[in-house]
N, C-alpha and C positions, 0 to 999 in steps of 0.2 A: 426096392425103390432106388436106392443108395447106385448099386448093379446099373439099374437103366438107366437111373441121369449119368452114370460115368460114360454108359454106350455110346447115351448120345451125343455128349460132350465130343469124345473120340472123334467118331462121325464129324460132326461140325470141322473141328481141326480139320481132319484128311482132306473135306470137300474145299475149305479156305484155299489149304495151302496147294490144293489142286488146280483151284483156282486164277491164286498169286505164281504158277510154277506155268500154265499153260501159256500164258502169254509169252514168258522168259524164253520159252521153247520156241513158239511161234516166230516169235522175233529175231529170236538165232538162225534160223531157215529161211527165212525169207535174206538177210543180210549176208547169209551164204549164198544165197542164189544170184541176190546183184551184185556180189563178189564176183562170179563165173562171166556172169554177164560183161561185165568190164574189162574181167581178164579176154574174153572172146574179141571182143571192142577194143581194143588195145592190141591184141597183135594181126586183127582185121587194117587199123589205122595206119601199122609199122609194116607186116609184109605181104600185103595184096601186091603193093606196086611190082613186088618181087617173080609174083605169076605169071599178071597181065601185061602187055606190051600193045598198042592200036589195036585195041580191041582181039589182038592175037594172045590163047594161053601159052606161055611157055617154058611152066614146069607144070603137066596136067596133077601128079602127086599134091603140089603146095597148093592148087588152083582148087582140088576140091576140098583140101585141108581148111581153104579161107571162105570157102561157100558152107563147107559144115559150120564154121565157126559163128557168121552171118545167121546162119538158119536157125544155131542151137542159141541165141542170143533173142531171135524174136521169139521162139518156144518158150523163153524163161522166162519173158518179159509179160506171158501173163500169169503165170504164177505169182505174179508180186501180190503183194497186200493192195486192196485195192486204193485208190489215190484218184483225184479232178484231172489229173496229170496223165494217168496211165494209158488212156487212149492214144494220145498222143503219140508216147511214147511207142506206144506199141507200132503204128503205123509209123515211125521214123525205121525201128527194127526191120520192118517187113519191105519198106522202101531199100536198107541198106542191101540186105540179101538178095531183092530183086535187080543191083545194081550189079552187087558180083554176081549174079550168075548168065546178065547179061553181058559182061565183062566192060563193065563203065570206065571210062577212064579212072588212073589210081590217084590221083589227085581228090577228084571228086570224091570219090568212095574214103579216101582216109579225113578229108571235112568232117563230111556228116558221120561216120564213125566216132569222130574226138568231140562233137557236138553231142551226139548219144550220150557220149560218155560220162562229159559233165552234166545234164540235163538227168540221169540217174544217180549220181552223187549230190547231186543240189536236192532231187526231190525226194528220197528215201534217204537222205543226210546217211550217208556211207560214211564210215568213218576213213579218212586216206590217209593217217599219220598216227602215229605210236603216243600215249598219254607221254613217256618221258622220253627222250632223246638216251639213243641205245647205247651200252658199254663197248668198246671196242674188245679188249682181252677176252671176253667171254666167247663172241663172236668170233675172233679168229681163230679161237681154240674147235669150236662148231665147224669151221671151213674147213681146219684139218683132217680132222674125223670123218667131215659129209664130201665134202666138195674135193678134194685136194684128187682125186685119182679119177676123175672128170675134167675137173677145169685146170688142174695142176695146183702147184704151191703159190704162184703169183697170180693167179687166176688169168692165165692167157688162154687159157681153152687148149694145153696142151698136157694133161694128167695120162697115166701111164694106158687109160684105155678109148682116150681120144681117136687112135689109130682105127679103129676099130667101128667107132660110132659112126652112124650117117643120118640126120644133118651132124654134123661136129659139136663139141658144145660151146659155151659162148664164152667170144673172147671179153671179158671186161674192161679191155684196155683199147676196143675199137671205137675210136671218138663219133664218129659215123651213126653205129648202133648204138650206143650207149646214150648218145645226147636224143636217143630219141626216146629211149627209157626212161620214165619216173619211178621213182625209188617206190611207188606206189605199184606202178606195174610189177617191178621186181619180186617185191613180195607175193604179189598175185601167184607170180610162177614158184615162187616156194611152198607155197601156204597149197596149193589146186595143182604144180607140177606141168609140164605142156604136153601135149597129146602127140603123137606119133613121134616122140623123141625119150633118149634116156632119162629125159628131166621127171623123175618122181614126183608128186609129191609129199612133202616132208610134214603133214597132217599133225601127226604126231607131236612134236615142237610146239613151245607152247609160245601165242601169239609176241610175247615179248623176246622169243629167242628167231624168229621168224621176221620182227623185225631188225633186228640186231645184225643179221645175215645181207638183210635188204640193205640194208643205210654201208654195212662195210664192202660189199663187190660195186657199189654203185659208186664210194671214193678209192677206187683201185686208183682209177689215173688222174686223181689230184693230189694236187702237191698240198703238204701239211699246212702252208699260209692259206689255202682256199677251205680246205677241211675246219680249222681254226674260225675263217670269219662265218662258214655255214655254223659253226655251234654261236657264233655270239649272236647269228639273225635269230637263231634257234630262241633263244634266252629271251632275244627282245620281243616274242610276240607275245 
């Protein structure tokens, strides 16, 4: 008797905690997905314009690099959890892909991209920032080891096997590209890596070393009084 009330005791346990653990899981996968999603929507916003010209492709390579991206963003967008919202959504996704591949002006197409974008972070509350504000030493010890023979030692995008890559890797000190970056996309590409380029991703890393990567190449090219007030907006929110 003693024997089967313990079984079933056991039992109950496993099924709980099966239970309390299936969600955990569910929840990780899906916020993985409109991780991707974003990161898709994000360099749909930054290099469409890069492709198309009046309505002419003129890198056909990057042009179907950003129609994949487009396409693999409405595909994922119904894998979400379902939401009163996702409709929507969905059919904003399938508007943006039918825009690149009509080849819509780049303007338009990086609007409603960056509208996507927040309209998926607002509704599945994506998380876009790091619980604490990152250590810088740890991080540049990380750039050494990961980054430095890619992007170089100052992160100009000129490491010893730059030569070699095509696209190049990115310079962190192009004000141009960079201010079009949020430190949020940054990590995107560290955390998912970018597709048809050497940029790995660094999976691996655990989310707080991942951020710490994001926050440090994103103040390459500021000066330590603008570094300094970004930590005290930091503090004050």
């Amino acid at each position: 008797m003693l024997f089967r009330f313990v079984g079933v005791l056991i039992r109950t346990i496993i099924a709980v905690f099966i239970v309390l653990i299936a969600p955990a899981q569910a929840d990780e996968a899906s916020n993985r997905e409109a991780q991707i999603i974003l990161h898709m929507l994000d360099y749909v916003s930054i290099d469409y314009c890069g492709s198309v010209l009046y309505g002419k492709v003129l890198n056909e390579t990057e042009f179907q690099e950003q129609l994949g991206f487009a396409e693999q963003a409405a595909m994922l967008m119904n894998r979400l959890p379902e939401h009163p919202k996702q409709a929507a959504l969905i059919a904003q996704a399938v508007e943006i892909a039918a825009k690149v591949k009509e080849r819509a002006p780049a303007d338009h197409v990086s609007v409603l991209a960056q509208q996507l974008h927040k309209s998926v972070i607002e509704t599945y509350q994506v998380p876009v920032s790091p619980r604490r504000i990152p250590e810088t030493l740890p991080a540049l010890a990380l750039f050494q080891q990961l980054c430095v023979p890619c992007h170089g030692t100052t992160g100009h995008g000129d490491g010893q096997f730059s030569k070699v890559l095509n696209p190049k890797p990115a310079n962190f000190h192009d004000d141009i590209r960079m201010s079009q970056r949020s430190v949020y996309g940054l990590y995107g590409s560290i955390s998912l890596g970018v597709g048809n380029t050497a940029m790995r991703a660094f999976s691996q890393l655990s989310d707080e070393d991942r951020w710490a990567l994001a926050f440090l190449v994103s103040n390459f090219r500021k000066s330590p009084e603008q570094i300094e007030q970004g930590r005290k907006l930091w503090e004050k929110r």
